[in-house]
N, C-alpha and C positions, 0 to 999 in steps of 0.2 A: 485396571481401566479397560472399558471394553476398545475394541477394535471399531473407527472409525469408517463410514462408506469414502472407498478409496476417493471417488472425485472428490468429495467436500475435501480430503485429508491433500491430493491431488493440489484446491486454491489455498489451502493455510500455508503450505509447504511453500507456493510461490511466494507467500510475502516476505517482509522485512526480516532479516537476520538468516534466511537461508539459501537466499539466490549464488551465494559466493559460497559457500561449505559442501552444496551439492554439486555444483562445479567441480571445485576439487577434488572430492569423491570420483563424478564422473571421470576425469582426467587422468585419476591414479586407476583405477578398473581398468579402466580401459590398454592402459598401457601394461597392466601386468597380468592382464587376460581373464580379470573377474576374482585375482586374490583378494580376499580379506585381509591380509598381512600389512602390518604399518601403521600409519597414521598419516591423517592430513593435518593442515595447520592454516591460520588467517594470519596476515599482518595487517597492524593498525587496525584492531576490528572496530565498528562503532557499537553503540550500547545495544540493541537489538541481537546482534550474532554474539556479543558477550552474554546474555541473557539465554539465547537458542543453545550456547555449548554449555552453561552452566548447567539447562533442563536436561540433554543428553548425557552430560556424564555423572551429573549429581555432587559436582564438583565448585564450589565456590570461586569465581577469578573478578580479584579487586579490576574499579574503573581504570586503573593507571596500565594495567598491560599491555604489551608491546605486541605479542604475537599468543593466538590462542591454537590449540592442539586436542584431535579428537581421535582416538583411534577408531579403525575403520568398524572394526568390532562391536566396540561400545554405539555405534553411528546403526549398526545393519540391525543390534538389540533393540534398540529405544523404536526405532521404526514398525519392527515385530509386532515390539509390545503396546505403542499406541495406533499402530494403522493395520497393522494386519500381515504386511506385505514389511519384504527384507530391502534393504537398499538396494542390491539389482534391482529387482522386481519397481520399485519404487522409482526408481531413475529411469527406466522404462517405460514406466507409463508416464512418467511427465514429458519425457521427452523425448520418447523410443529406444530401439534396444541399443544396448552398449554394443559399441564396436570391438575387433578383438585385434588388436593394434599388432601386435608378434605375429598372429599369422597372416595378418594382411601384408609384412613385411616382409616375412617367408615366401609368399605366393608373389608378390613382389620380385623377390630376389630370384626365385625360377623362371617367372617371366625374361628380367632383365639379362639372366645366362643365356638362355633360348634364344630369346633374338642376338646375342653376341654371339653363340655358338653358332647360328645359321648366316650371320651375315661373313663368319670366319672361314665355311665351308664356301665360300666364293673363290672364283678363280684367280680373283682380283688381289687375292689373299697374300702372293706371295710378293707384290709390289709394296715397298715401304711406305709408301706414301698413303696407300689405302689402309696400311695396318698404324700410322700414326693417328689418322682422321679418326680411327673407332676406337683407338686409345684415347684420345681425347674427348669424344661425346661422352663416355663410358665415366671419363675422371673430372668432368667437370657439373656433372650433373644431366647433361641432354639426354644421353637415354633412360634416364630413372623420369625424366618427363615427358617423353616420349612413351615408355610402356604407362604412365599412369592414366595422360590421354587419350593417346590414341591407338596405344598397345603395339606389341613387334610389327603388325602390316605394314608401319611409314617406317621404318628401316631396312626392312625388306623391300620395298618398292624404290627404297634410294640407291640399295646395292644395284638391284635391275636397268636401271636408270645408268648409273655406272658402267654395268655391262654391257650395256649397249651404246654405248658412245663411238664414235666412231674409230677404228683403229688407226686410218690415215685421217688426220682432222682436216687434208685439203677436202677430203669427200665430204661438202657439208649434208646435214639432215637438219631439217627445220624441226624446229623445238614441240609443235605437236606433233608431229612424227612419230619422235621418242618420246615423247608421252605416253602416246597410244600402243606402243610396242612393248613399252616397260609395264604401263599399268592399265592398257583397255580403257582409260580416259581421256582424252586430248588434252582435257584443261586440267589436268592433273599437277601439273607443273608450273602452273600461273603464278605471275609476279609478285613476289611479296609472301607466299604459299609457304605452308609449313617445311615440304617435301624439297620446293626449289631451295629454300633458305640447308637446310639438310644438305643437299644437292653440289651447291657451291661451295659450303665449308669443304667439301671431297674436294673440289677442284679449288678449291686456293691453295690447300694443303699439296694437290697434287703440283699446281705450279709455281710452288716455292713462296709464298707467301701467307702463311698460316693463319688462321683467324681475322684477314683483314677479307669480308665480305663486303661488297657492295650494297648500299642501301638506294643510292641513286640509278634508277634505269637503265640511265649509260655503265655505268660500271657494272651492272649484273650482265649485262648486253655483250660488254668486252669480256668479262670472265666466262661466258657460257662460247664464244666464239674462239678463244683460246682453245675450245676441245673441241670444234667442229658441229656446233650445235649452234642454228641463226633462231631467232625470235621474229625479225621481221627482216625479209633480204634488200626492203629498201631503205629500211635505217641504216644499213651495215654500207659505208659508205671508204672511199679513200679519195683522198685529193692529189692530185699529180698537176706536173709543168712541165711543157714540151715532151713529154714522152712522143709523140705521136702513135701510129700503131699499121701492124701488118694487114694486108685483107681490107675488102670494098664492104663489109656490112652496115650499120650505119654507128656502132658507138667506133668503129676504128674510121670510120668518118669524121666524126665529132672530134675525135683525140687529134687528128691529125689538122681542123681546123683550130684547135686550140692551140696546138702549138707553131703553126704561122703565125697565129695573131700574141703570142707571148703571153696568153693570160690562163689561169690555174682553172680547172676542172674537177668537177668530182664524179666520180662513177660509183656507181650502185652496186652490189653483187645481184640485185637483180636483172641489170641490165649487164652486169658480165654472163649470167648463167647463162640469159637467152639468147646472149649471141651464137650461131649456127657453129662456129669456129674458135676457137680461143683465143683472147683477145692480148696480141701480143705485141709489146712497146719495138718501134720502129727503131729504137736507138740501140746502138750495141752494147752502151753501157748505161747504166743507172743508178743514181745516188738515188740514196736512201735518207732521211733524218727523220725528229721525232717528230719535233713541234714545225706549228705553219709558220712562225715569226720568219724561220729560215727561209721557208718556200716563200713567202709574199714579199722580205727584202730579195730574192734571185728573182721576182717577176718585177720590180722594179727597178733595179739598177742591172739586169743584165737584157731586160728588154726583149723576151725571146731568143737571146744572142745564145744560154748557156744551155751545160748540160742538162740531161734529163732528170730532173727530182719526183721523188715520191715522197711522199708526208708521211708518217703515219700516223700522228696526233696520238701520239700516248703507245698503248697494247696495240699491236696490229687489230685490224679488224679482217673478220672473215674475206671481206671484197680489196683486203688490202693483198693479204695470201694468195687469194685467187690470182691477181692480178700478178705477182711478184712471183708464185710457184708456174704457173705458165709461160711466164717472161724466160726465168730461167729453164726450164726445159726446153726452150728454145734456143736456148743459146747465148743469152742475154747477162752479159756480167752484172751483177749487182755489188756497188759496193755498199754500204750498211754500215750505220751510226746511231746514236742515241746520248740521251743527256749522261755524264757522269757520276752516275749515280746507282746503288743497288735494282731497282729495277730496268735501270738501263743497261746495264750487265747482262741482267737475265734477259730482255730483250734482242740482246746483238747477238749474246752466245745459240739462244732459243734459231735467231735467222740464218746463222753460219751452219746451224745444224741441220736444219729443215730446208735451207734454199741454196746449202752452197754459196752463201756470200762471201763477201770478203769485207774485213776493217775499215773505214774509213775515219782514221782522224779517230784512233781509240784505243791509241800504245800510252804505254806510261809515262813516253816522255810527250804528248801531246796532253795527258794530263797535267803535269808538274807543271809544262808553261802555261794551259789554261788556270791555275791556280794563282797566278800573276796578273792575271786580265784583268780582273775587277772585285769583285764582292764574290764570296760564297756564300754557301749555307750548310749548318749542320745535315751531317748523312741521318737517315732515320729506316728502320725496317730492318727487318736482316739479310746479312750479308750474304754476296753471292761471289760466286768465283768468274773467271775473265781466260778461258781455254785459250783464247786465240794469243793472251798476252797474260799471264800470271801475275807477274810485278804490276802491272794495272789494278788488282783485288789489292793484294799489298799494300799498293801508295794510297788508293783510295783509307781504306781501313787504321791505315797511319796517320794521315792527317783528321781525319775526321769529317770530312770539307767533301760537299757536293758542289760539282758545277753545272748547268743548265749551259746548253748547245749553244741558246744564242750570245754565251761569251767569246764564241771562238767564231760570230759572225764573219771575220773580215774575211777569216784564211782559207774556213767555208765557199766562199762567195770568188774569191782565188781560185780556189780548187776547181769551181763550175764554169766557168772562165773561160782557163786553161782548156778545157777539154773539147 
């Protein structure tokens, strides 16, 4: 039979009984690089493709079959012999050229080295915390998505990014900043951004909380200020009580009229930077807790009477550091507290480290009686360890049992009292 003009051969091919066998055809070429080798097959064919493999193999298959089978072979003849053209050729022009699935896989797999091998040669390389981060894009799939979209440059520019964070995180640098410095784009690093998302995985990883990224503003906001990097320095806020403060500028004004009048204040890191002088709590000594339930029962029932509190509402924030790392190099004892809990752990031990605090109301045995108070809650995240007091990781991790700060209200609010 003579050979067919390929387009007329081109619309018979799309009809009934061969849309699914070229397919598979396609499917299997392509994954083993254009061999003829094998066979395909249909399940549950209908009458039409039982009819199309019958004419290509020259082989009878009753109505009742269950699965039909053509070799690729007999499939590339029959094409030859009525159209002109081999099954490549034929699957190419209906649909374009076959792909070649192994080497794209190979070139693939070189890519995917290359950017691991260059983001290894970092100097960043020898901290664990960055050499977990790229064990795990690597093992879970993100860099083989990463090189397919957007290729090794957004791993490279996350290492850079990395590299330049700040070494002392009290120095902040605003997040275009390091944008512009890592990648020659300011917005390079925008919310929600493939790079930032990259970005933060580094740093959760880095501060002990692995995989839990923020998807909420505020929590990208506090994980990107954990290393010294602000997004907006008037979001980045802290709430204090009677601190008062040293110096005639006008937020040590403001601190020092708040705390006559007994009522809670927030200051901005951008109203700390701009202050001429560092703006530093009049008190000699300074509590610390997490949550504000503490801070607004000590503004009501001590009436401006008590000590000095600082809040931190969760993660410190940048304008919480500033405030607390200035205080203390002044001279200013801090004592420091947090809920009982794995990030409250990492929280207190994080400020003992960085500010020279001290415990407040965070030994094991103020644990085991807050365990008494009232209600708990299962601990969730992973575990961290308690330097200032060991047997505190212990009892926690033993029992299983979180407590939140404001179960230990009374002895809190004692404690600010007293002082």
């Amino acid at each position: 039979m003579p050979a067919e003009d390929p387009p007329a051969a081109h619309e018979e091919l799309r009809g009934a009984g061969w849309a699914r066998l070229l397919a598979a055809a396609r499917r299997r070429l392509e994954r083993s690089g254009g061999a003829l080798d094998g066979e395909i097959g249909l399940t549950a064919p209908d009458e039409s493709e039982r009819r199309t493999v019958i004419g290509i193999t020259g082989r009878y298959r009753p109505e009742t079959v269950a699965r039909l089978t053509v070799p690729l072979r007999d499939l590339d003849d029959y094409l030859r012999r009525r159209y002109g053209t081999g099954l490549t050729q034929t699957l190419a022009g209906l649909d374009g050229p076959l792909r070649d699935r192994p080497a794209e896989r190979a070139a693939e797999d070189t890519r995917r080295a290359a950017a691991l091998d260059a983001a290894r040669a970092s100097r960043l390389a020898g901290d664990a915390w960055f050499t977990r981060w790229l064990d795990q894009i690597a093992a879970d799939g993100t860099l083989t998505r990463l090189v397919r979209r957007t290729g090794p440059p957004l791993l490279g520019a996350a290492v850079r990014v990395l590299e330049r964070l700040p070494e002392d995180p009290s120095r902040i640098v605003p997040l275009p900043v390091l944008a512009e410095r890592a990648t020659g784009d300011t917005k390079s690093l925008a919310a929600g951004g493939p790079l930032e998302q990259l970005v933060l995985r580094a740093l959760a990883e880095r501060g002990g909380t692995p995989g839990e990224v923020p998807r909420d503003r505020v929590g990208r906001r506090v994980l990107w200020e954990s290393a010294g990097v602000v997004a907006d320095d008037l979001a980045s806020q802290v709430l204090v009580l009677g601190t008062g403060a040293r110096g005639d500028g006008p937020v040590s004004r403001w601190l020092r009229e708040a705390a006559e009048a007994g009522i809670p204040f927030r200051l901005t890191l951008h109203q700390l930077a701009s202050a001429p002088d560092p703006v530093v709590p009049a008190a000699r000594t300074v509590f610390v807790c997490e949550n504000p339930a503490v801070l607004r029962a000590a503004a009501a029932e001590l009436q401006g009477s008590g000590a000095a509190l600082v809040c931190t509402e969760g993660v410190p924030s940048a304008a919480c550091h500033r405030l607390l790392g200035d205080a203390a190099r002044a001279g200013v004892r801090l004592r420091w507290r947090a809920d009982f809990d794995w990030p409250g752990l990492r929280i207190t031990a994080a400020a003992l480290a960085r500010h020279g605090a001290e415990p407040w109301r965070m030994t094991e045995a103020d644990y085991t009686a807050a365990l008494g108070y009232g209600e708990s809650t299962p601990l969730a995240g992973p575990p961290a360890p308690s330097p200032w007091d060991p047997g505190l990781a212990r009892a926690l991790a033993g029992s299983g049992r979180a407590v939140m700060e404001e179960r230990l209200l009374s002895v809190l609010l004692s404690d600010l009292a007293r002082t």
